[in-house]
SERO-874767 format. One record per atom (N, C-alpha, C): y, z, x; residue in one letter. Coordinates in steps of 0.1 Angstrom, whole numbers, plus 5000, padded with zeros to 4 digits. Example, Ala and Ser with C-alpha at 12.3 -4.5 7.8 and 13.67 -1.06 7.14 Angstrom:
BEGIN
494350785132A
495550785123A
496750785132A
497850715128S
498950715137S
500050795129S
This chain:
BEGIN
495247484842X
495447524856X
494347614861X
493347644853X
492247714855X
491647724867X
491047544871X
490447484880X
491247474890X
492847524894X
493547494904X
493147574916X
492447584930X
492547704938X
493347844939X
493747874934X
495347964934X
495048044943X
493548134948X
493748254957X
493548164970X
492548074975X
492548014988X
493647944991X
494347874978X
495947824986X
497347974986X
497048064979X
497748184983X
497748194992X
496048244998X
496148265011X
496348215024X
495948085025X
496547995036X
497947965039X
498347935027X
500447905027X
500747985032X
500648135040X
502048175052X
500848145065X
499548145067X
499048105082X
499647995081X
499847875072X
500147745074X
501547775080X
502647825070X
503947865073X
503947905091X
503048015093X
503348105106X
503147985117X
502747925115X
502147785122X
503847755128X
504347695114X
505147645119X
506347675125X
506347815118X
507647885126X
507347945140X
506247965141X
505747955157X
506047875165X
505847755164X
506247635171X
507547635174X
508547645162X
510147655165X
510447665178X
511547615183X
512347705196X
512947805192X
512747925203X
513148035205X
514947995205X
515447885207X
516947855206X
517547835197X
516347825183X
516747805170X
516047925159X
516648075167X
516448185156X
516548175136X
517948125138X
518648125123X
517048055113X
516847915121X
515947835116X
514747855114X
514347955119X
512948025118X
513148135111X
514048195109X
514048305099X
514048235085X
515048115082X
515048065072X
513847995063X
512947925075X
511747865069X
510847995065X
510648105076X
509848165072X
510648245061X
511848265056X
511848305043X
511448225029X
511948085028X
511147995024X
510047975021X
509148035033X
507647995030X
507348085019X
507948215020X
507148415011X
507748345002X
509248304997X
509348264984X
508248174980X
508348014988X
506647964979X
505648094979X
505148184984X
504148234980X
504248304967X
505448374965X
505848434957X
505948344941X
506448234940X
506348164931X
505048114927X
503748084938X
502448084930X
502048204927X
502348334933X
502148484926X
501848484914X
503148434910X
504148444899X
503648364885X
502948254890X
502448134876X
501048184878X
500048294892X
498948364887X
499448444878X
500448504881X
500548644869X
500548604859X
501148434850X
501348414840X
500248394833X
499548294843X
498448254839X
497148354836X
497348464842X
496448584835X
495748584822X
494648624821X
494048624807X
494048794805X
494748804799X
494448974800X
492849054788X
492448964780X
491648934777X
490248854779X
490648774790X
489548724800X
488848794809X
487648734816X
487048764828X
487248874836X
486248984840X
486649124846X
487048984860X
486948924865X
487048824876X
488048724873X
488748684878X
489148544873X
489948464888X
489948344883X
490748264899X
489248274906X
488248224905X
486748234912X
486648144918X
486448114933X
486548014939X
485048034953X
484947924953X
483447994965X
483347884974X
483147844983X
483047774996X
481947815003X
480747725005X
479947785016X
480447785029X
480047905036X
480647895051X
479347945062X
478548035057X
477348035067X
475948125060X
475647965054X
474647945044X
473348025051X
472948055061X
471848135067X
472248295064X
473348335066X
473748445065X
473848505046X
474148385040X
474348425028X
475848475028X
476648415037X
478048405036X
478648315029X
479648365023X
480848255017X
482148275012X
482748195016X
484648195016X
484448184999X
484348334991X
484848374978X
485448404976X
486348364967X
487548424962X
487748454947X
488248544944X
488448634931X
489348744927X
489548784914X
491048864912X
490048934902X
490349064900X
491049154889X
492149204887X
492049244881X
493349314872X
493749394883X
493249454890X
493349604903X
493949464912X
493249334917X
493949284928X
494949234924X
494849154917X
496349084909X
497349184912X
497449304909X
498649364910X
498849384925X
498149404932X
498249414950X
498649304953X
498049104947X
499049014950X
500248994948X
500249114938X
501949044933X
502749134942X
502449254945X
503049354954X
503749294964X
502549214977X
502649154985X
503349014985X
503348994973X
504448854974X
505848904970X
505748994963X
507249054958X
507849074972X
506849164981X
508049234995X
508349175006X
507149065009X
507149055023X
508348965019X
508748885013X
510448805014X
511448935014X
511249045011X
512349095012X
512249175024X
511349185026X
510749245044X
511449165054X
511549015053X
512448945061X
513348935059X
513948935049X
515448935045X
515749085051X
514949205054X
515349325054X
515549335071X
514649225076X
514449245095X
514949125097X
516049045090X
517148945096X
517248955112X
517949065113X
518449075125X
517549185139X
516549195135X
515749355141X
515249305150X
514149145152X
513249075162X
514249055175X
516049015169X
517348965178X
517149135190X
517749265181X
517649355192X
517249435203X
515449365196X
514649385205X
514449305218X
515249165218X
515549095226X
514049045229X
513148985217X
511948925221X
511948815211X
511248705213X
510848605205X
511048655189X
512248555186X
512848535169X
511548505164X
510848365165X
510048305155X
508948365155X
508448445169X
507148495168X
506848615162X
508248675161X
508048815152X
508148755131X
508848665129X
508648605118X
507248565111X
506548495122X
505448445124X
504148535122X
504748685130X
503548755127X
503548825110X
505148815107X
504948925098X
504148795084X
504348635085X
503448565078X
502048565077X
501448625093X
500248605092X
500348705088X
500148835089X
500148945079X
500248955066X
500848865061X
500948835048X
499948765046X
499048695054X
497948575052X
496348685047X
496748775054X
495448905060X
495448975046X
496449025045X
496949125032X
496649055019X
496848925020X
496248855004X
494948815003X
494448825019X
492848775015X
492148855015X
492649015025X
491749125020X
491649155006X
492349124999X
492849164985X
491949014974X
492048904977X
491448844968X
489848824974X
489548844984X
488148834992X
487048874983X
485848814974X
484748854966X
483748814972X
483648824985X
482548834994X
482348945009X
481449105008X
482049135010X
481649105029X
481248995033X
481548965048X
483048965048X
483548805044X
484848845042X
485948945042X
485648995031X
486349055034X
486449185045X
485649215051X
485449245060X
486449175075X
486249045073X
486548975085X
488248975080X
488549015073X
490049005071X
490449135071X
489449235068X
489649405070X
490249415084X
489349395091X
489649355109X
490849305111X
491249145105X
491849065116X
493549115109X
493249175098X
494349225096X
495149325105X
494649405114X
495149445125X
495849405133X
495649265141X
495949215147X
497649185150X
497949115135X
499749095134X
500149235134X
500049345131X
500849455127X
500549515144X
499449515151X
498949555166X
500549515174X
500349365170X
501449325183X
503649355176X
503449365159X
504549415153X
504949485160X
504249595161X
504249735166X
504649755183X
503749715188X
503549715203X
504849615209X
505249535206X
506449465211X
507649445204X
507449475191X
509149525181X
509549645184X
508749765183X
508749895180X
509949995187X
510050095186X
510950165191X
510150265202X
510750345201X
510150445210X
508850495208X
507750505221X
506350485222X
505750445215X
506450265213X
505850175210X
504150145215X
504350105225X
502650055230X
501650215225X
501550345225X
501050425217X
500650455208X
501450455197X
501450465182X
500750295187X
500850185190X
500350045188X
498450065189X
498350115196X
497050155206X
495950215196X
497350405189X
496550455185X
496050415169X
496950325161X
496650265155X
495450135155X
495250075165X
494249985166X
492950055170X
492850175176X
491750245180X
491250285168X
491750365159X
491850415145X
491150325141X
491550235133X
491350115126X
489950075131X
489650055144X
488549945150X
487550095143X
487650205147X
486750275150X
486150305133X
487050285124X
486650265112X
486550165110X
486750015112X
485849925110X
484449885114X
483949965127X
482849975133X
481650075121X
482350145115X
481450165103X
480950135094X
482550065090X
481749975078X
481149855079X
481149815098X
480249665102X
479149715099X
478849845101X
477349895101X
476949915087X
477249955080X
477349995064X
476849815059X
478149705059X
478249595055X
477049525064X
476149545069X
475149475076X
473749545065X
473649685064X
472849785058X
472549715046X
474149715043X
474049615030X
473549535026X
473849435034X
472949285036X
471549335035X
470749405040X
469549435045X
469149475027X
469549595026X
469049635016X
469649524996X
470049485003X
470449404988X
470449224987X
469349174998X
468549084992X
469648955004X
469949025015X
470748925024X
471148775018X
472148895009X
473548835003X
474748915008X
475848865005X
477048945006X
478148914993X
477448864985X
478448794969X
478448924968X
479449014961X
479649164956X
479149134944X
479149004937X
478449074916X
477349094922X
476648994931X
475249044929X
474649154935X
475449234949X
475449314951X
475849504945X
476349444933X
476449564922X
475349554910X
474549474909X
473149494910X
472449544913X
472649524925X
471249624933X
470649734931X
469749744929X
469049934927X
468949944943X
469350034945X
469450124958X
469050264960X
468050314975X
467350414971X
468550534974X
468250654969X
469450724974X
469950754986X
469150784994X
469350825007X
470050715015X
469650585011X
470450435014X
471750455010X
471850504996X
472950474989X
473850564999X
473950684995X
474950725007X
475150715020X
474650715025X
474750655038X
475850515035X
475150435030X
476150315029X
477450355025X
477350445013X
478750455006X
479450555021X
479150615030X
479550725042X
480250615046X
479450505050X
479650415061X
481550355057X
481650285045X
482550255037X
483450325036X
483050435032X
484250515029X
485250615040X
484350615049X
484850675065X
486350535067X
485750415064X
486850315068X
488050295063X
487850335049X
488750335041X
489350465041X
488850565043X
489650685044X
490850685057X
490150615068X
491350605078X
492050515075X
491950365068X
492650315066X
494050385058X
493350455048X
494750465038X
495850575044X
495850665051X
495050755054X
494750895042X
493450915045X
493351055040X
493051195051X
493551275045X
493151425055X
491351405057X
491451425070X
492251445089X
491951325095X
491851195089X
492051115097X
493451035094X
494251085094X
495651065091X
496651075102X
495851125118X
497251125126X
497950985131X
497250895129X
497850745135X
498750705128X
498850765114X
500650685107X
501550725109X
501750855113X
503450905114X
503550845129X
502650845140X
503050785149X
503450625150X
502150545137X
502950385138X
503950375131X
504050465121X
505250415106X
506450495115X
506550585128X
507650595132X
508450525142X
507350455148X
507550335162X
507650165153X
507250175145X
507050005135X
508849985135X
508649845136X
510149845133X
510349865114X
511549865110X
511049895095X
510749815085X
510949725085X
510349595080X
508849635081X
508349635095X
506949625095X
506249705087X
506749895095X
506549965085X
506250005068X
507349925060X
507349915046X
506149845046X
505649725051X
504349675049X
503149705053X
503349815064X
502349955065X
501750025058X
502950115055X
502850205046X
502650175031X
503550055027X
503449985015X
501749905011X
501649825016X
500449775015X
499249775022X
499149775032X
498249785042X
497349945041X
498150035040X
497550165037X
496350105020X
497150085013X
496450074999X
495049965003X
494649925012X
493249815014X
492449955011X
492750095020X
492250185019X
491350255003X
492450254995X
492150334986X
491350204971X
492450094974X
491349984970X
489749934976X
490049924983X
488249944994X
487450034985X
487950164980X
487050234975X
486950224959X
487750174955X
487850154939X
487050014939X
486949914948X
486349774949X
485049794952X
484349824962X
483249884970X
482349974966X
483250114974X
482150244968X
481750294958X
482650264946X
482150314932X
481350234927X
481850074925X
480650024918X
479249964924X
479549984940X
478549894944X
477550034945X
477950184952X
477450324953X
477850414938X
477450414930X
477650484922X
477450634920X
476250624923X
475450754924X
476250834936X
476550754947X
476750834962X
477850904957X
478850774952X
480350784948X
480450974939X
479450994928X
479751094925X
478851224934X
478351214941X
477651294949X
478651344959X
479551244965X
480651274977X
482051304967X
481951294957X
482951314946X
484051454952X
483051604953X
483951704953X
484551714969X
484051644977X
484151684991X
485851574995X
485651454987X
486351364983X
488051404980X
487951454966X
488651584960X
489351664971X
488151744977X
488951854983X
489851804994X
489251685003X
490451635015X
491651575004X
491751514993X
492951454985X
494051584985X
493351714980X
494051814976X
494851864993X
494451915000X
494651915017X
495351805017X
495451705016X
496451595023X
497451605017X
497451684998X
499051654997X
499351765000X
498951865003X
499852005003X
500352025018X
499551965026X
499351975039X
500351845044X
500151735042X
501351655045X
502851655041X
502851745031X
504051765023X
504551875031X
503851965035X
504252045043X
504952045063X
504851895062X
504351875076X
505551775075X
505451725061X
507051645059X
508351745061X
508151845057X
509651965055X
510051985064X
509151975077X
509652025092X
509651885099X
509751775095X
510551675102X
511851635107X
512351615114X
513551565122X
513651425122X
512451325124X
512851185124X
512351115109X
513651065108X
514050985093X
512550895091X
512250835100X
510650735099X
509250805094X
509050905109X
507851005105X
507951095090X
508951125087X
508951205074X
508951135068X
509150995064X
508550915055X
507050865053X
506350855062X
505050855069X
504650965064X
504851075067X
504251225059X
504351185044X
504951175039X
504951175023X
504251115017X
503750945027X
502850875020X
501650935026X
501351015033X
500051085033X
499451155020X
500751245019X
501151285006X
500651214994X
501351164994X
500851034982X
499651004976X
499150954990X
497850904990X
496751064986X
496851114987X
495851204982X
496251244966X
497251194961X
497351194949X
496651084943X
496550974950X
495450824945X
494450904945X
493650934958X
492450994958X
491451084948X
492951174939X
492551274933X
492251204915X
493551084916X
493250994908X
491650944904X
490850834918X
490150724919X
489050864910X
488850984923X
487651024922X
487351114908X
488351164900X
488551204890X
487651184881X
487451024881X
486950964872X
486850914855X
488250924850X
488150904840X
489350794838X
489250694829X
490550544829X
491550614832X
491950694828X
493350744822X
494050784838X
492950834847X
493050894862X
493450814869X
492350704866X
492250584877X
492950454872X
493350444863X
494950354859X
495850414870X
496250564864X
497250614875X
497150604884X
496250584889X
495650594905X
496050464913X
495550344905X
496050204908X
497350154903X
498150204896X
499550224891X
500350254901X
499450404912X
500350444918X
500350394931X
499250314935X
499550214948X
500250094947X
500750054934X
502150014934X
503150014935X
503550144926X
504650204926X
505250284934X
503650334947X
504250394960X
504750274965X
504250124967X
504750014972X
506050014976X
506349974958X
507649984959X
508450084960X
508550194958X
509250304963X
509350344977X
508150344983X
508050384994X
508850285006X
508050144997X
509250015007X
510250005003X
511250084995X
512950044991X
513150154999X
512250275004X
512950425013X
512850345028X
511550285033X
511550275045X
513150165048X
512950055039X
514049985041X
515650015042X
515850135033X
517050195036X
517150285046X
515950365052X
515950465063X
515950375076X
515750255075X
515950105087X
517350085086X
517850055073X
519650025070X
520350115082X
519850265081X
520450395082X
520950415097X
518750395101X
519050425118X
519350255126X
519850175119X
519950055124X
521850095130X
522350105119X
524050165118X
524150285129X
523250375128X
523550505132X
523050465153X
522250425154X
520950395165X
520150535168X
519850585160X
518950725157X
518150735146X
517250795149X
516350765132X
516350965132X
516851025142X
517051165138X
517551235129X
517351275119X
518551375106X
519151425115X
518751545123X
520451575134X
521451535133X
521351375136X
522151275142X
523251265127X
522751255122X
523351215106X
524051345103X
524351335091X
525651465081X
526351385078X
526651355064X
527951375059X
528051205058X
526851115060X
527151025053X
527650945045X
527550945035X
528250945025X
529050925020X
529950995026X
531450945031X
531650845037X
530650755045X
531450655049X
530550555046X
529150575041X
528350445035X
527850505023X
528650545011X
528250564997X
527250454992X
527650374989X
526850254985X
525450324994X
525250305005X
523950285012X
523550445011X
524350545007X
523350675005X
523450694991X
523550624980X
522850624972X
522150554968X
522150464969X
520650354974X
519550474978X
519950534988X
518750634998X
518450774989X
519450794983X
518950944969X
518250854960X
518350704954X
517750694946X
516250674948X
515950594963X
514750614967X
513650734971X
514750794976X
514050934974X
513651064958X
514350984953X
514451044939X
513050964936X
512850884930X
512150784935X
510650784939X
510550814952X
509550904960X
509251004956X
509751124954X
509251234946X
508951234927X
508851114921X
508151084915X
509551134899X
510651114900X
511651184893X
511351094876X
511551174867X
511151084853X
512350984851X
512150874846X
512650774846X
512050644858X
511750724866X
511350624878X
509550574874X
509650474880X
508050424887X
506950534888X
507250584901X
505950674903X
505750814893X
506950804880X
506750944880X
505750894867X
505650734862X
504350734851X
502550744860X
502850714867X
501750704875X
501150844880X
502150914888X
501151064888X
501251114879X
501851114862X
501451184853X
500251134850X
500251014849X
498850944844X
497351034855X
497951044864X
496551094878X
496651184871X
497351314868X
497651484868X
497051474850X
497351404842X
496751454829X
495451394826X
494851284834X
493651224831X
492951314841X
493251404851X
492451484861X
492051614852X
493251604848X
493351764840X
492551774831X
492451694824X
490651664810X
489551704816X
489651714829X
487851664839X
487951814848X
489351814854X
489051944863X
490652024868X
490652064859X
491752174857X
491952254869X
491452314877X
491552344891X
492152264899X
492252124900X
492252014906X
493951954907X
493951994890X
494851884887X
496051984889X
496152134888X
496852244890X
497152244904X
496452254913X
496252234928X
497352104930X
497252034927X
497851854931X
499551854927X
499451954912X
501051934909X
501352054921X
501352134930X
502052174939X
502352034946X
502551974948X
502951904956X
503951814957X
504151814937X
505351744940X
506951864940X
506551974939X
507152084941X
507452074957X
506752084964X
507252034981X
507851884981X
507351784972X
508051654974X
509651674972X
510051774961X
511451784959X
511951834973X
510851924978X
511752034988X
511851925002X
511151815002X
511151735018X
512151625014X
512351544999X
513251484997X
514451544997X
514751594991X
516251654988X
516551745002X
516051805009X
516451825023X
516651695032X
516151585031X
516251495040X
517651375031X
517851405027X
518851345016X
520151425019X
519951555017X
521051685019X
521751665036X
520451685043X
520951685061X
521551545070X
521051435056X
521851315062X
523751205056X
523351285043X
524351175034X
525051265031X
524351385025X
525551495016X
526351615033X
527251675024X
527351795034X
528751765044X
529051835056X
530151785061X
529351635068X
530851635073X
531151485077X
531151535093X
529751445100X
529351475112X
530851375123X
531451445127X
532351375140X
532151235147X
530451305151X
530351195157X
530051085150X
529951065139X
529450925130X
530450835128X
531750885130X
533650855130X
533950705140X
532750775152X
532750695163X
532050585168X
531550535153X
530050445157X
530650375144X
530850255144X
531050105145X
530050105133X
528650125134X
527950105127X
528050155112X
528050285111X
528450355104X
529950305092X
530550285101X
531650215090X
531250105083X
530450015081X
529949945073X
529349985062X
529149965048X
528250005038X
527249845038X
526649865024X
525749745025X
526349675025X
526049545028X
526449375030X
525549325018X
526049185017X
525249125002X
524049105007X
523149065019X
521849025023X
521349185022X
521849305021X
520949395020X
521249505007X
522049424997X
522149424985X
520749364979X
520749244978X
519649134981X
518749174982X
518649264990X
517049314999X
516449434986X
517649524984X
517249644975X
517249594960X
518149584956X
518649514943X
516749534933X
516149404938X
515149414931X
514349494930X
514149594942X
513049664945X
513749804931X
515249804932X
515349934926X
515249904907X
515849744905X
515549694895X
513649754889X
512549644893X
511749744898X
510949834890X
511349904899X
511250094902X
511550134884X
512350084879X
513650164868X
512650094859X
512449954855X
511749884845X
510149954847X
509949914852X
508150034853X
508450144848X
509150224852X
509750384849X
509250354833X
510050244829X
510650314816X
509450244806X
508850114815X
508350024802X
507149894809X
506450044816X
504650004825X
503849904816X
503649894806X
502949854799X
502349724802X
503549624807X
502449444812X
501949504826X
502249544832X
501049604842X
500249674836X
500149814831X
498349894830X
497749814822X
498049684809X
497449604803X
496149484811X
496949504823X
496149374836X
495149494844X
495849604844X
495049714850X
493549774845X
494349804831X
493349894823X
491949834822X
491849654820X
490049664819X
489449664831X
490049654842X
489549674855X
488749814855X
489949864856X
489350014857X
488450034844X
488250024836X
487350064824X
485849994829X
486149864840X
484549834840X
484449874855X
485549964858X
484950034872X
484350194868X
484850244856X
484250344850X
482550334846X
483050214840X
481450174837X
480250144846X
481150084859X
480250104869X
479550194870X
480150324875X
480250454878X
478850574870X
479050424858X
478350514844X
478750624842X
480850654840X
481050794837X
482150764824X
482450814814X
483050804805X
483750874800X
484950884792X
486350984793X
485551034783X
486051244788X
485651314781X
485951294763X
485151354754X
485551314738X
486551424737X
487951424729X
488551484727X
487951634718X
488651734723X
487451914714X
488351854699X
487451954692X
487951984675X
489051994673X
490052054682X
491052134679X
492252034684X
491751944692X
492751844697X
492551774687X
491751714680X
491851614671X
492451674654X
492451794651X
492651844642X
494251864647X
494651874657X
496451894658X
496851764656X
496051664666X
496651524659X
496551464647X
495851504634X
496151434624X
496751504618X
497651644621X
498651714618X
500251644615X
């Protein structure tokens, strides 16, 4: 199955899908939800025979596919995987079926086109798999961009309150950092022999002063992408207006092009830059979590304080990538999965929440619990979860960042663990003010509220929490697909894990 396409038919099967459910009549909702869940399961099932088919001993590349497309340019429709993307395809084929299953009913409230909101969330699935398998870097580029597009109109005509806003200031954001790295990704072309294949572009000798600049250009894009401190204000405003479905694949994947961009791109193609902008890098990672964590505790709405946390988050990647040593940057790419999933089993139950309640305010809430047990503990466990609790997903992953940092830069990695010290204090407050505690009156009176989950949003969580618990406990076939990625992104870098002192090796053969 070698020779089969796998990444170019990945990625065409939901545009093909969105095709179709587009077309649908708006008189036949049920039917467009159903095909377009149909379609993410096929996606999901070729996911699923790539993942098998993996060589975990093979090719830092594998699944290599190339198409000429604009032979003057030194363009071409390439396609390719490592170990770092593979895990991003599987991410994205694991959620977006449960993303629909989770917004059944959300496109109906808004009282706007069933199939078109279906439709978008496939081409976004189309965007998100090709930014991720794209080894050309025009391409990927042109998918960096058009990825905006479906989540632009998500937002802008699903959304809740100051929708068109948060839609605007999200696409402003985005363009304004893709306009950099058009200029960077052009520079590039110029200086590395007007090609855009990335092997041969990690070749290149590059003069310094080029080098950074280019790696500036790049990394300004991906910094607002993911977000890092201070260009971070455009997510609490989209991830609080997104309906939640969308959101989870916001916050969940779409952010991570960000911090992949720079693990794919700036390290190995900028090496030199990559450690030259290293401490400045550092110091916004450290600022975003203490500072967004902080900015989570004084929240009121259920959406934006989730939004804060993955700001949060994300500077724990950052502290990861730039670290530089396997043990960092495993964690680092470990943990843009495991925020995936955690982050998308919280958004989706904080959608359950204010879907029943019609408020996404903690105010509004108290006392929970009492009448949707089932669905608030689903929402402690996600939050447990999210703050990184042992047993869980995220909590191998930022150990992995915090002790592979800590070898390299003890200041760093001391600085970073405050934060999951605020993660307890923004989770367990937002946990406490909505589920636990008295039993708010007014929640007696809403219809909504008296329901717990239903089987379709059993369905929805079920796996994500499944998951979460099996990673927790037993990571291993993932950092195995992970680990030589990152070992030959280290090697890019030309930086290599410190040698263990005298004294550590003398306790170990103790």
């Amino acid at each position: 199955m070698s020779d089969f396409p796998f990444l170019s038919v990945l990625t065409a099967a939901p545009l093909v899908g969105a095709v179709v459910v587009a077309l649908m009549p708006r008189s036949r909702p049920t039917l467009a939800k159903q095909v377009a869940l149909g379609w993410s399961l096929l996606v999901l099932a070729l996911s699923v025979v790539m993942w098998v088919t993996w060589q975990v001993d093979g090719k830092r590349f594998q699944f290599r596919e190339s198409y000429p497309w604009i032979p003057n340019w030194g363009v071409n429709f390439t396609f390719a995987a490592d170990g770092i993307a593979l895990v991003m395809l599987m991410l994205i084929a694991v959620l977006v079926p449960l993303v629909i299953l989770a917004s059944w009913h959300d496109a109906e409230s808004s009282k706007r086109s069933v199939p078109a909101y279906f439709a978008l969330l496939l081409v976004l699935e189309c965007t998100m798999l090709g930014v991720f398998a794209a080894a050309d870097v025009f391409l990927f580029y042109v998918f960096f961009e058009v990825m905006l597009v479906p989540m632009y109109f998500l937002i802008g005509s699903y959304g809740g309150h100051q929708r068109q806003y948060a839609a605007v200031k999200f696409f402003l954001y985005s363009l304004v950092g893709g306009l950099f790295m058009l200029a960077a990704v052009i520079g590039l072309w110029v200086v590395g022999g007007k090609t855009f294949d990335w092997v041969a572009l990690s070749e290149v000798d590059i003069s310094t002063g080029a080098e950074r600049w280019l790696f500036l250009g790049f990394f300004i894009a991906f910094a607002i992408k993911a977000p890092f401190f201070p260009f971070h204000t455009w997510l609490p405003d989209a991830g609080g207006a997104a309906p939640a479905g969308a959101a989870a694949l916001l916050v969940g994947v779409l952010d991570k092009v960000g911090t992949f961009g720079i693990i794919r791109y700036c390290l190995p193609l900028f090496p030199d830059a990559a450690q030259w902008f290293a401490p400045w890098a550092l110091a916004l990672a450290l600022v975003g979590i203490i500072y967004a964590a902080l900015l989570a505790v004084g929240q009121n709405d259920l959406k934006r304080l989730v939004s804060y946390t993955s700001i949060a988050h994300f500077g724990f990647i950052g502290v990861g990538i730039f670290a530089f040593t396997t043990q960092a940057g495993t964690g680092a790419v470990l943990y843009m999965l495991n925020h995936g999933l955690a982050t998308g089993l919280l958004f989706l139950v904080v959608g359950m929440l204010i879907a029943r309640r019609g408020s996404a305010l903690v105010s509004d809430f108290g006392g929970a619990g009492k009448l949707v047990p089932l669905l608030a503990g689903v929402l402690l466990f996600a939050g447990l979860a999210s703050l990184a609790l042992p047993g869980t997903a995220p909590f191998v992953s930022e150990f992995l960042v915090l002790i592979g940092t800590f070898t390299v830069n003890k200041p760093v990695a001391v600085i970073a663990t405050l934060g999951i010290i605020l993660a307890a204090a923004y989770v367990l407050w937002m946990v406490q003010r909505t589920t636990q505690g008295t039993l708010n009156p007014a929640l007696t009176e809403i219809d909504g509220m008296k329901r717990d989950l239903n089987l379709r949003e059993k369905v929805v969580v079920a796996p994500l929490i499944a998951l979460i618990v099996l990673l927790g406990f037993y990571p291993k076939p993932v950092t195995d697909v992970i680990n030589p990625a990152v070992q030959a992104t280290m090697e890019d870098v030309g930086r290599t894990d410190p040698a263990p002192s005298v004294d550590t090796v003398q306790e170990a053969s103790r």
